[in-house]
MARSETOR-178064 format. One record per residue (C-alpha): residue in one letter; x, y, z. Coordinates in steps of 0.5 Angstrom, whole numbers, plus 500, padded with zeros to 3 digits. Each point is the difference from the previous one (the first is absolute). Layout:
AXYZ ...
This chain:
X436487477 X501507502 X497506497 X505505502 X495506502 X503505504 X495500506 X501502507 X499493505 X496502505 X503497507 X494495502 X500498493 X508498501 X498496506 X494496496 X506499496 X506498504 X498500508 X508501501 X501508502 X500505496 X502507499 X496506499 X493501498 X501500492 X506499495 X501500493 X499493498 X498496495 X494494500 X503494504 X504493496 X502496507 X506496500 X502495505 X506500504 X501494504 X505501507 X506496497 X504495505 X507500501 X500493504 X496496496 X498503492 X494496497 X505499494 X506502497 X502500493 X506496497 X499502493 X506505497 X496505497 X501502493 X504506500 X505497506 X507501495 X502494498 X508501503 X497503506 X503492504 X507502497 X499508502 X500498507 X505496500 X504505497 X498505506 X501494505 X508499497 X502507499 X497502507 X505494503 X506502497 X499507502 X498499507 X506495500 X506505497 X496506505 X501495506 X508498498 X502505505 X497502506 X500491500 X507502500 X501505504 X496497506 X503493499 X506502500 X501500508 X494496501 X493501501 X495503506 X494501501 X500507498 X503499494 X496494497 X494505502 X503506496 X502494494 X493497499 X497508501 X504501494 X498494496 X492502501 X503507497 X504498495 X495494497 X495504499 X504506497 X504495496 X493497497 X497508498 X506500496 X500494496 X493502499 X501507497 X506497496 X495496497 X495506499 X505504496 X502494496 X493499498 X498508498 X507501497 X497494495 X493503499 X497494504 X496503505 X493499497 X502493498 X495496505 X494505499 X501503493 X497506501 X498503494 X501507497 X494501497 X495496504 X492500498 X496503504 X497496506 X495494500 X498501506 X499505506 X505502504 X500504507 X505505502 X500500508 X503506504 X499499508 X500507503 X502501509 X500507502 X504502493 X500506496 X495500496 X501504495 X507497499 X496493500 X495502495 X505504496 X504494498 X494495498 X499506495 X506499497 X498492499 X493503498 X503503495 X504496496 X495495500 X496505497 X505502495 X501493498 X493499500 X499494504 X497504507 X493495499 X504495501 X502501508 X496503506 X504504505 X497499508 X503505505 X500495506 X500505506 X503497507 X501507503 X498502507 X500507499 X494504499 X504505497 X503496496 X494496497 X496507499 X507502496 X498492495 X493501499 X500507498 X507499495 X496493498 X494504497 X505504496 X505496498 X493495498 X497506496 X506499494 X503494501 X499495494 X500493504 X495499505 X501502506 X498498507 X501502508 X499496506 X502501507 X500495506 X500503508 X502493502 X507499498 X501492501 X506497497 X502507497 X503500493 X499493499 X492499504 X499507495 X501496494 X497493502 X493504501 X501504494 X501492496 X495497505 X494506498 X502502492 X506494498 X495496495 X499506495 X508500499 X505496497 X506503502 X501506506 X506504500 X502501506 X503507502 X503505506 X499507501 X505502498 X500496493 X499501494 X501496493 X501501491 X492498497 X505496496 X504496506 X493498502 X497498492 X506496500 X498497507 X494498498 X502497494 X505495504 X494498504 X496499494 X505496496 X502496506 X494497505 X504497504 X503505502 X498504507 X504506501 X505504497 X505505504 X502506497 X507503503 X498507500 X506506501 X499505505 X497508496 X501507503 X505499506 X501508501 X504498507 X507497501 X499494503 X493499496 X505502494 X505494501 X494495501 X498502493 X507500496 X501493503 X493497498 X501503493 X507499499 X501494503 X493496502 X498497494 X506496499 X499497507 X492500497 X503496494 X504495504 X494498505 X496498495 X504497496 X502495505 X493500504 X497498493 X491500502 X502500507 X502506502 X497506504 X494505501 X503507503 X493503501 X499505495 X500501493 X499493498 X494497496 X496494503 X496495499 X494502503 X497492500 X506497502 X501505505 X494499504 X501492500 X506501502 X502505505 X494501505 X506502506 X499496507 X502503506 X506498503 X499497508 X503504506 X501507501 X503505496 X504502498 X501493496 X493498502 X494504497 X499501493 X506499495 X502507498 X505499495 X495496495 X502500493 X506495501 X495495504 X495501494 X505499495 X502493503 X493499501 X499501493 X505496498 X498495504 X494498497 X503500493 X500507498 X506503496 X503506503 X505504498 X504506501 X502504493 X506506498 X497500494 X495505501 X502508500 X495504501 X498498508 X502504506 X499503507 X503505505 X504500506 X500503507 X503506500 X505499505 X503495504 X495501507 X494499495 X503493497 X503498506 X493501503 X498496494 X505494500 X498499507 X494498499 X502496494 X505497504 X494497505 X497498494 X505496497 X503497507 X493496500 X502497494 X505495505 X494496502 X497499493 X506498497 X498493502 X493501497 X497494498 X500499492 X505506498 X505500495 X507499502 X501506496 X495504503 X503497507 X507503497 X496507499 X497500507 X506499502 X504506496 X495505503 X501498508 X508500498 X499508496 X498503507 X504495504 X506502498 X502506503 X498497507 X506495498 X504505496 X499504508 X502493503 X506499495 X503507502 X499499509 X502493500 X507502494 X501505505 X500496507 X505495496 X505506499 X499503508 X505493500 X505502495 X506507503 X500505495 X504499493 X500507497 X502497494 X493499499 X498508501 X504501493 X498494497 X496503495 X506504497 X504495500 X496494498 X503493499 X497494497 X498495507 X493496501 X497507504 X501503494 X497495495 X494499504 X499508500 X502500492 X494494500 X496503504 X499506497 X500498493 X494496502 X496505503 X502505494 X501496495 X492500498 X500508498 X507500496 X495494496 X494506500 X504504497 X503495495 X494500498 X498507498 X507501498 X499495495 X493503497 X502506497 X493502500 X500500508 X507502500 X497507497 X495501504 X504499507 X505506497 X505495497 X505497503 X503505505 X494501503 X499493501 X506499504 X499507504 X493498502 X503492502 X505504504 X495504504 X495494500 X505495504 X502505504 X495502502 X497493501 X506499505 X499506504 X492498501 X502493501 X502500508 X494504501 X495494497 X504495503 X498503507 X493503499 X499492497 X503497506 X496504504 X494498497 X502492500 X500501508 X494504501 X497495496 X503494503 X497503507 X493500497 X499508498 X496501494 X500505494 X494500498 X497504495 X503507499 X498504493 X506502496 X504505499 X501502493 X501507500 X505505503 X505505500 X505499506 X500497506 X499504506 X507500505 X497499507 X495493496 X508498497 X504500506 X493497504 X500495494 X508498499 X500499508 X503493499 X504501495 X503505503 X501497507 X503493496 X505504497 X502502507 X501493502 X503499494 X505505503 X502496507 X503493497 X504505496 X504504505 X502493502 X502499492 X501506497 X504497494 X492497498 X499507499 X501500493 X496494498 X494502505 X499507497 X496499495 X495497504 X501506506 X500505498 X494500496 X496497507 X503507503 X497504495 X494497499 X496506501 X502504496 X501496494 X493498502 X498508499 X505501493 X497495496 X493500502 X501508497 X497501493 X504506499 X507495502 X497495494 X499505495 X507503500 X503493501 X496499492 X502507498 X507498500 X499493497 X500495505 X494495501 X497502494 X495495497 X495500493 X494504500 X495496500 X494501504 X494497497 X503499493 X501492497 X507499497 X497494497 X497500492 X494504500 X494495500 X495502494 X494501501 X493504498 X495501504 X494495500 X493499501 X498499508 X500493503 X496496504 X502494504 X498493500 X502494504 X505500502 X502507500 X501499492 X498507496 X496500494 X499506495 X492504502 X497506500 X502506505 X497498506 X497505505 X504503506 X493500504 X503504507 X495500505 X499504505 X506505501 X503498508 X501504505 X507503501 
């Protein structure tokens, strides 16, 4: 089926081949296996299964109804005081506004806790690899697996730098033969192109997988249409392809035990990993990473507990079924214009739920370590980022009501519109509380409250609310404290208390500054503009002054009209502060925590500090030695044969 020699592609042999438009007049690419990729519909589907599939837990019903009842009673107690507190004189228009606001809000906080409740109820009993049982020494694979790494503009040294670091595992542990590594380039720089090609050729003269580059010019669908065309050309060869970022990279034994859950489960679609967050040297990026590490795998755990094999797709660092994959996830495109029109930018939820919806199990596990990512290095790079995913999942709303989907995966779509609309909400909830209170005179005691605190429903509703919202990293650090391996490699206890108070500090100082940058982008959004696709930023060492105060301008200028109903109730001053103030110093925060300096002296003093662990599994080592090459035959399935020849043919021209 594919020969798999590495050979230049000439650009008329490509358009013999596939008349859809093609990059360069070469690549490195291996002979072509076509797999079908029909346009899925989401009105009328051809067929949906009903089958339960077989690796589904067998309490998942219960699971659910535990989730439903526990989100319930809490949204309940939450909702007992502000019910209280607006009922008491009777209601307006304002008020039922501002009391349905809060009940979106605490509704939905109230699920995420009950979920990581159940995350760390689940790994305190060491249960987290219940559904899949993935093993600690797997054998090596069956089948052919392909490691896909798509590349926009990115640095390509960096990129490649971590593919050789899951080369090298594999390598190590003998199983290279076993997978292909395709670098999928969509970038439209030449400089950037010129600095893939000439680091490919490289990075493929040592590499123990075989290595293949291509690059498309008409980048039609972005990620998603990158990928299909790769599926549509050379999927046929591959059992299963692995599905990275540039910024990823995974343990060669994270991807044995995936592969062998797929071997040992044919039923099974698609497994999410829940990578953490390496090499955050900046403040904001360090954050990230503490939060991800300590607190991540326990929302992780309570997702899939209760999601069972309908659960999520994030995109990256995943393993796929490369023939499921290509029935069943062929994106349309969605009517009207853009932003909502278009093709479908946040794809990986959709093709979850398309997958799902054709019988296939997909899960997400907390299970696997050994799989991470990186993060932007401050909060303008992520909020550029988060824009753009906002667009994506905001599209989402329409597809809900999908022909043939899952009630879970219908909830799912759901619970990624309701992450980024909050904040325009949290927005809504603080205006409109505000505008309630211009009608009430000053009361100073108010002013002194938080010194002379007393039991009333305000003060439950913010003792409810709170715990909510921070209940899920004390349950993090419940976990970690209760490995004592773990609880050494964070730096014991007092380090993780130091770090869990810099982290919600923090946490607290960024939110109002997300919460308008999010805002801001719902109504640009909602007003028809388009993000686009910009390249990320990964890398840097501090944010200039002049491009913080011009990207914190709203934030800055929310914060002043913040000031004005304020005047009118200075004795709000106390409850608003928090929210204020970090609006009006918006940019030099933006500057401070974008400083790798700031970062470092941070950690030097013990503060967000995480385990190293670049690169290295904290799992079992696989054992392996090396074996004789493979070859592949139908269906992507390896058998043992004799060194095949590399036979380059003519070098390209760089």
């Amino acid at each position: 089926m594919n020969k798999l020699a590495i050979r230049p592609v000439e650009q008329a042999e490509i358009e013999t081949k596939n008349p859809a438009p093609q990059g360069p007049a070469w690549s490195w690419l291996p002979d072509e296996a076509p797999l079908a990729m029909p346009v899925q519909s989401l009105s009328a589907p051809e067929a949906v299964a009903e089958a339960v599939p077989a690796t589904s837990p067998r309490t998942v019903g219960l699971r659910r109804l535990m989730l439903l009842a526990g989100t319930l009673v809490l949204t309940g107690l939450s909702a007992i005081a502000p019910f209280y507190l607006y009922a008491r004189k009777g209601w307006d228009g304002t008020e039922i506004l501002a009391f349905g606001i809060f009940m979106v809000l605490i509704t939905a906080i109230s699920c995420w806790f009950v979920s990581g409740l159940m995350g760390l109820f689940v790994m305190l009993r060491g249960k987290d690899q219940a559904d899949l049982a993935f093993a600690p020494h797997p054998a090596l694979p069956r089948t052919r697996t392909a490691l896909l790494m798509p590349l926009y503009n990115e640095d390509a040294r960096a990129s490649f730098a971590r593919l050789a670091m899951i080369d090298a595992s594999l390598t190590r542990l003998g199983a290279a033969s076993a997978f292909d590594i395709f670098v999928l380039s969509d970038s439209t720089k030449e400089e950037a192109a010129a600095d893939e090609r000439s680091v490919f050729q490289a990075f493929r003269q040592t590499a123990g997988c075989k290595t293949f580059y291509r690059r498309r010019t008409e980048n039609s669908e972005r990620k998603a249409g990158n990928l299909a065309e790769w599926v549509r050309r050379f999927g046929g060869a591959y059992e299963n392809m692995i599905v990275l970022d540039a910024d990823s990279t995974m343990a060669g034994e994270t991807l044995l035990r995936m592969v062998d859950a797929m071997e040992r489960n044919p039923g099974v679609g698609l497994i999410q990993t829940a990578p953490v967050i390496i090499k955050a040297r900046t403040i904001f990026a360090r954050v990230s990473q503490y939060s991800v590490r300590l607190y991540g795998r326990v929302a992780a755990a309570g997702l899939a507990y209760w999601t069972g094999s309908e659960s999520s797709y994030w995109g990256h660092n995943a393993i796929i079924r490369t023939r499921a994959f290509a029935a069943c996830c062929g994106l349309p495109h969605l009517k009207g214009r853009k932003p909502f029109g278009g093709h479908i930018m946040s794809h990986d939820v959709v093709e979850a739920a398309l997958m799902r919806r054709a019988g296939w199990a997909v899960h997400v596990s907390a299970a696997l370590e050994g799989s991470w990512e990186e993060t932007p290095p401050s909060i303008t790079d992520f909020i550029r980022r988060d824009h753009r995913w906002f667009q994506g999942n905001l599209q989402h709303l329409g597809l809900i009501g999908a022909k043939g989907l899952s009630p879970m995966s219908r909830l799912q779509l759901a619970m990624g519109c309701m992450a980024y609309l909050s904040s325009p909400l949290w927005m809504a909830s603080l205006m409109v509380g505000l505008f309630i209170q211009m009608f009430y005179p000053v009361d100073w005691t108010s002013f002194f409250y938080i010194l002379n605190p007393q039991f009333t429903p305000f003060m439950l509703a913010s003792f409810l609310s709170g715990v909510l919202l921070i209940g899920p990293k004390f349950m993090g650090a419940a976990l970690v404290l209760s490995r004592p391996a773990e609880r050494r490699a964070f730096g014991g206890r007092r380090a993780i208390a130091k770090g869990m108070a810099a982290e919600i500090a923090l946490s607290a100082i960024l939110a109002p500054i997300l919460m308008v940058a999010n805002t801001k982008a719902f109504i640009q959004i909602l007003s028809g503009h388009d993000t686009g696709w910009t390249t990320q930023q990964r890398e840097a060492d501090g944010l200039a002054w002049s491009d913080a105060f011009r990207a914190m301008r709203w934030q800055m200028i929310a914060g002043v009209g913040f000031i004005a109903p304020l005047c009118v109730r200075p004795d709000l001053a106390t409850w608003f502060a928090p929210i204020v103030l970090p609006l009006l110093l918006a940019a030099p925060i933006a500057v401070w925590t974008s400083r790798v300096r700031s970062g470092d002296a941070l950690a030097k003093k013990g503060f967000l500090v995480t385990p190293a662990q670049d690169g290295v599994s904290v799992n079992p080592s696989v054992l392996h030695t090396p074996r004789s090459p493979l070859r592949a035959v139908a269906g992507g399935v390896l058998a043992p044969v004799a060194a095949p020849a590399m036979v380059p043919a003519r070098a390209p021209e760089l």
